[in-house]
Backbone bond lengths (Angstrom), bond angles and torsions (degrees), N, CA, C in turn:
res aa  C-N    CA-C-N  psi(-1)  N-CA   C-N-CA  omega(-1)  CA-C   N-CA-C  phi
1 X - - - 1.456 - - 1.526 111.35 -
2 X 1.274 123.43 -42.68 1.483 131.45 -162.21 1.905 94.48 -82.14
3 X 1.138 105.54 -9.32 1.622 101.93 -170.60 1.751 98.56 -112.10
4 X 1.248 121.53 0.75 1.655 116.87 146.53 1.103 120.50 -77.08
5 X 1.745 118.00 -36.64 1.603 105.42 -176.95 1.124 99.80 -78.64
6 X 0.965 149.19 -58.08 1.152 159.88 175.11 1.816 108.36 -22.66
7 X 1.299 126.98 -47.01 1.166 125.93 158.33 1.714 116.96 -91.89
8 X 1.096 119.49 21.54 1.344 138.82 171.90 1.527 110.65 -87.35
9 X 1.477 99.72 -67.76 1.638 118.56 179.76 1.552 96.69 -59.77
10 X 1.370 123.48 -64.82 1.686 118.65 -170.07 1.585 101.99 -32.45
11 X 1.734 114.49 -59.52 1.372 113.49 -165.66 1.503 131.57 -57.45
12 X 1.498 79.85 -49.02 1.989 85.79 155.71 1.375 130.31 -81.42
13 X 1.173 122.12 34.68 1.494 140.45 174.26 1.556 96.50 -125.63
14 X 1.506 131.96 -46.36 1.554 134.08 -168.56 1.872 88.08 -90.49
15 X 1.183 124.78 7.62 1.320 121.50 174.09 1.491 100.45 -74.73
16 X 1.458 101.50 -76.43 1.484 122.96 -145.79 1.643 97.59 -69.78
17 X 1.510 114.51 -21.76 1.562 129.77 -162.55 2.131 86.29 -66.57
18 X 1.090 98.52 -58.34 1.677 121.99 -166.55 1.581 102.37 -55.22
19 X 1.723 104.48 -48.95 1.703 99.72 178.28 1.619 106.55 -55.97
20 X 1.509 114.12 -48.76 1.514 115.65 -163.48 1.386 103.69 -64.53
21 X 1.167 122.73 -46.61 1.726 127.95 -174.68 1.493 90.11 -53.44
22 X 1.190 121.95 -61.17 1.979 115.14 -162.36 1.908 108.87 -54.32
23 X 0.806 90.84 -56.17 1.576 109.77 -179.64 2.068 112.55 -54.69
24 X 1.679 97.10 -40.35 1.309 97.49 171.79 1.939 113.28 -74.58
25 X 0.910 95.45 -22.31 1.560 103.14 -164.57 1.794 108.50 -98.88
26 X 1.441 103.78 -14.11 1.667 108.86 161.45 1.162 107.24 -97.22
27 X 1.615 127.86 4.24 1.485 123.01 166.93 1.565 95.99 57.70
28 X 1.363 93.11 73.02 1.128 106.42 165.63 1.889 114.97 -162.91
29 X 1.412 108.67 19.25 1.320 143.63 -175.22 1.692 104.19 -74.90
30 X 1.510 133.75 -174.70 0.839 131.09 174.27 1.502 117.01 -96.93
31 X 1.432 121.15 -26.50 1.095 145.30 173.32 1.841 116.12 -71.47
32 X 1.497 112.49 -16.23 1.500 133.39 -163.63 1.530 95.68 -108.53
33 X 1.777 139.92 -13.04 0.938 140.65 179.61 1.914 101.20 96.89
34 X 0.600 120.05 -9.34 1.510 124.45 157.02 1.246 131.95 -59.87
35 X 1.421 131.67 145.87 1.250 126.06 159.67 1.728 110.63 81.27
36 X 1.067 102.39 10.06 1.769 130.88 -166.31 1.400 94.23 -103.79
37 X 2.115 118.23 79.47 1.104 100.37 166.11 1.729 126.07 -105.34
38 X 1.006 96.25 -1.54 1.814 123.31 165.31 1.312 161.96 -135.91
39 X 1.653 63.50 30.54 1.894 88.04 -173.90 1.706 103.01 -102.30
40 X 1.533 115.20 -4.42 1.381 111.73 173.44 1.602 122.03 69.93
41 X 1.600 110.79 -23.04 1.636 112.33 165.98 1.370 118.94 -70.22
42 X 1.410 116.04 158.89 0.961 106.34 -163.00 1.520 87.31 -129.25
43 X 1.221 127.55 176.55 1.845 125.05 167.20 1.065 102.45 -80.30
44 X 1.352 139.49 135.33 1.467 153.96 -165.07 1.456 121.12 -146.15
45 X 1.301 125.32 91.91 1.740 122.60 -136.73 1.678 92.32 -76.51
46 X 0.961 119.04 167.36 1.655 133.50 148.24 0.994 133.09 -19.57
47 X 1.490 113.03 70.21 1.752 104.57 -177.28 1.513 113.06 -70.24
48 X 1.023 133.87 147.65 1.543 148.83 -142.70 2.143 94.05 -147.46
49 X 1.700 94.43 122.72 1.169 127.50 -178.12 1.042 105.45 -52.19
50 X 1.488 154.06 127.71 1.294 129.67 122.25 1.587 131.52 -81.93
């Protein structure tokens, strides 16, 4: 019994791990400019010196 939850909890931990990886990697993460509904920044590429 103690070795189902036990692979219970892992799965729903490799769940949520798998949603965030998909979402980070369709750039659509918080870090990717996504998911940014009140922070007011916007993605703003590299302006380059002349």
């Amino acid at each position: 019994m103690g070795n189902i939850i036990v692979i219970l909890i892992i799965a729903a931990i490799a769940f949520f791990a798998l949603r965030s990886s998909l979402k980070h990697f369709k750039g659509q993460g918080g870090c990717c400019g996504g998911d940014c509904c009140n922070c007011g920044n916007k993605h703003k590429g590299i302006k380059e010196e002349k």
